[in-house]
N, C-alpha and C positions, 0 to 999 in steps of 0.2 A: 137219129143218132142220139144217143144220151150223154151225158155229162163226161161219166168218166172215158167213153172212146172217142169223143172228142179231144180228151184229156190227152190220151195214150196214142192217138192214132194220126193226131193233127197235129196240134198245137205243140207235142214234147218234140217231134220230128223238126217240125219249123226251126224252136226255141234252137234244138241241137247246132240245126245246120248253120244259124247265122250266130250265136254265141257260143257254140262248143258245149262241151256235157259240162263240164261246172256251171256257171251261171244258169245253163239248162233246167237243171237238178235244182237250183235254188229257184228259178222261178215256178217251175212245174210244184213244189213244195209248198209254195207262197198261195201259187193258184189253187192248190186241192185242201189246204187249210180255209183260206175263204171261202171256197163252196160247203165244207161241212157246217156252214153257219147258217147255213139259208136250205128250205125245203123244195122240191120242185126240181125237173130239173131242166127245163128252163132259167130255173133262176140262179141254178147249180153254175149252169154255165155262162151266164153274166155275172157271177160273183168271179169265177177263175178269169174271163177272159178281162173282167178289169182291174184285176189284182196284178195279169200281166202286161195288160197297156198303158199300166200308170205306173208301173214300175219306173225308177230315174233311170234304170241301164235301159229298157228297152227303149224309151223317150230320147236321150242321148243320144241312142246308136240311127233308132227312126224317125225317128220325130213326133209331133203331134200329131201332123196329118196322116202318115203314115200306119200307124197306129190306132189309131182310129178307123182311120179303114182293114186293115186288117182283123180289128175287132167285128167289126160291122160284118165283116166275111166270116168268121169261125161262129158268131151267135147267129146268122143264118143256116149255119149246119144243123140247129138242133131245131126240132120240132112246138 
């Protein structure tokens, strides 16, 4: 799976379910700005997926541990 349907497919859905479409929208934004900085996409998707684990909402709402593994889970999606 590449970057951006990890993007689209996983991670917006997640984002939705547990913060609703605004914050969603803001994070998903937050993530596909970070990935355009880095090439790969591999590394596409560890630029988004810690742009949204280190986020303070998601941190707050899940915590570190939590978060981290979730991270751990969506950068084993991508090849």
């Amino acid at each position: 799976m590449d970057a951006k349907t990890l993007r689209e497919t996983v991670i917006k859905p997640k984002l939705t379910s547990v913060f609703g479409m605004v914050i969603a929208s803001s994070l998903v934004t937050k993530a596909t700005t970070a990935a355009m900085a880095v090439p790969g996409e591999h590394d596409k998707a560890r630029a988004m997926v810690s742009a949204v684990c280190n986020d303070p909402r998601v941190l707050s709402m899940w915590g570190a541990a939590q978060a981290s593994k979730q991270g751990h889970e969506w950068i084993a999606m991508v090849p």
